[in-house]
Structures are given as C-alpha cells and as structure tokens.
DOGUVEX-127461 format. One record per residue (C-alpha): x, y, z; residue in one letter. Coordinates in steps of 0.2 Angstrom, whole numbers, plus 5000, padded with zeros to 4 digits. Layout:
residues N
XYZA...
END
This chain:
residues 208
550155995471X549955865460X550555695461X550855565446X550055425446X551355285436X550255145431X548355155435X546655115428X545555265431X544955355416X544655515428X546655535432X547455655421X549155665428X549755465426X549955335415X548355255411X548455085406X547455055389X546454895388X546454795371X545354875358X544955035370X544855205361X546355315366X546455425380X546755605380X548155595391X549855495394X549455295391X550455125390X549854985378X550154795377X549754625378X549854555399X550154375402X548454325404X547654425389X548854325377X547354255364X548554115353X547054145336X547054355337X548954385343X549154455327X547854565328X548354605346X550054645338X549254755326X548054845338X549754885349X551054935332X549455045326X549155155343X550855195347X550655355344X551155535353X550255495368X550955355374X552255365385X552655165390X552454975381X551554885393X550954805403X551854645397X552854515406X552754355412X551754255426X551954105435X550054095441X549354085422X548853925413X549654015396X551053925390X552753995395X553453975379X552154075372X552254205385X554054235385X553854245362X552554375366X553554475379X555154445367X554054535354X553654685364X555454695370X555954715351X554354835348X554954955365X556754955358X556055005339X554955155346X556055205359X554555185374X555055125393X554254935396X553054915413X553354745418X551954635425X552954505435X552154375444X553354225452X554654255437X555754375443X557354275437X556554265420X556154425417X557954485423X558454355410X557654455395X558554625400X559954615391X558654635376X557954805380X558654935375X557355055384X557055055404X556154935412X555054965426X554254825438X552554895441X551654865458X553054785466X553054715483X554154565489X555554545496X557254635499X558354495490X557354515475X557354715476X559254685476X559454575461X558054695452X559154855456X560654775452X560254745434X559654925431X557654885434X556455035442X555454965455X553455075455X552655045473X550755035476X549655035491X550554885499X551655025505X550355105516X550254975527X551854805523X553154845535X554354725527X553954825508X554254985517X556054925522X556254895505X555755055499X556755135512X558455065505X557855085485X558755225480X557755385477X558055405458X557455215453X555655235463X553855265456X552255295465X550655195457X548755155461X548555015450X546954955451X546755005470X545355125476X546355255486X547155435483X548755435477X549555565489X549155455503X550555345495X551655505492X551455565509X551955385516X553655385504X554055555511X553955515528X554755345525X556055425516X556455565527X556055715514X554855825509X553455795498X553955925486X555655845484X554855675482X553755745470X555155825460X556155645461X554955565450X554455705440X556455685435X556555495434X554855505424X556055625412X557555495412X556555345408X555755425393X557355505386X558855425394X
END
C-alpha cells in the first residue's frame, strides 16, 4: 500500500506533494509553490512573484507554503501583503493553500474569509483550543511526526474529524507509514480506511 505524503521535501517520494524551493526545476510529480515567511526578499518579490504565476502549471497541486510567522524578523505588514497576494493567486488558479503558521493563528484565521480555495495548516501541533478555532473556520489540519510520540497532539488528532486530517513528513527523516500506522490505531480504524480518507479529502480539497 502506498501512503501519501501531504507536504515534504524529499525528491525521492513520488506519492506526495513535494514542496518546491524558489528557482528549483520542476518535479515530475505533484508539487506546491510559494514564497514562506522567511524567504520574502523585499528587492526580487517581483521576481519571486513571477517565478511562482510562471510554474503553476499541471503539476502542481497546492500554493504554498505561505503564511505568516511570529519568530521572523520580516515585517509583518510585509508578510501579511505577500500572503494576501497568494491568497488572491490560489483563488485565481483554483489551487488549495498550505499554511506555514507560526505564533499567528488568529491572523491567519483572519485572512480566510479571502480564500476561496481550502486551506490547510501544514505540520500542526498545538493545542486543542487552537484545533477548535482552526476547525471551526473550515481549516484542514496535516500532522507530522509530533504525532508519533506528543500525547497532548494525539488527543487532538483523536477528536479531529476524519475528513479534515492529512498525514505529512515535512522535513523529518522517518517513513511515512509509521505516521499512518499511528493515526490508525489512534483513530480506532484500519489503515486501509485511513488510507482511503485522505485519498478522498485530497479529492475534495483539489476540486470541492
């Protein structure tokens, strides 16, 4: 069985979304593209604006990763312009969004209501109350290794509902189905049910 990777950055994984770095040649397989927090370059955004319009092509599946970070020394203004932009460039190619979201939770919840497409917290793992708010306004949560072994995130994932959950490596050095396995058994299902889930909610976020 295969298992879908939702955000990583291997260039040996097939069956995922890789995440393409500015100015990187295009994979063969599915690929999201954008400007994160901290790669914002005030002189080249154009460019970088241009680099993402120009390889949105059949490929790739997602915008992203873009969002907004508390930990950065990038202005926050500047960072919530450039998210608004890819907002407005999701919505005009019809792609999902993978949020980067670090301490701004309550920001980026703010810049839903301009999305027309799905947006998906990538990597997520705080707490429940945050979950909540996130679900509530219509955000999929995608859970990496944190899982394996945070207690607290696995009560989270337990009590997110089935059909708004995705499975990730990120940048992590591990095998996905260990994370796939862990959902399962968390969850109280089958792998292949699992497996089926996010194939289906992979299908809903790209076409609604």
């Amino acid at each position: 069985m295969d298992f879908f990777d939702f955000h990583h950055h291997k260039k040996n994984i097939s069956h995922g979304i890789y995440n393409l770095e500015y100015d990187e040649a295009l994979p063969e397989f599915l690929y999201s593209i954008g400007i994160h927090p901290q790669d914002i370059q005030l002189e080249n955004i154009d460019n970088q604006f241009n680099w993402l319009n120009s390889n949105i092509v059949e490929n790739c599946f997602a915008i992203g990763e873009c969002g907004l970070d508390g930990l950065i020394s990038i202005e926050p203004k500047i960072q919530e312009q450039v998210f608004k932009k890819q907002i407005e460039i999701s919505n005009e190619f019809k792609k999902p969004l993978i949020i980067h979201c670090v301490r701004k939770f309550y920001e980026v919840i703010s810049f839903k209501k301009m999305a027309n497409q799905p947006m998906i917290i990538h990597g997520f793992n705080k707490k429940q109350s945050i979950a909540d708010d996130l679900l509530k306004n219509k955000f999929y949560l995608s859970f990496g290794k944190a899982v394996l072994y945070n207690l607290s995130l696995q009560n989270v994932l337990k009590t997110t509902p089935l059909e708004k959950i995705f499975l990730e490596t990120d940048n992590e050095d591990f095998n996905i189905q260990e994370l796939y396995l862990k959902v399962s058994e968390l969850k109280g299902i089958s792998l292949e049910k699992l497996n089926v889930q996010i194939l289906e909610n992979l299908e809903t976020i790209q076409h609604g």
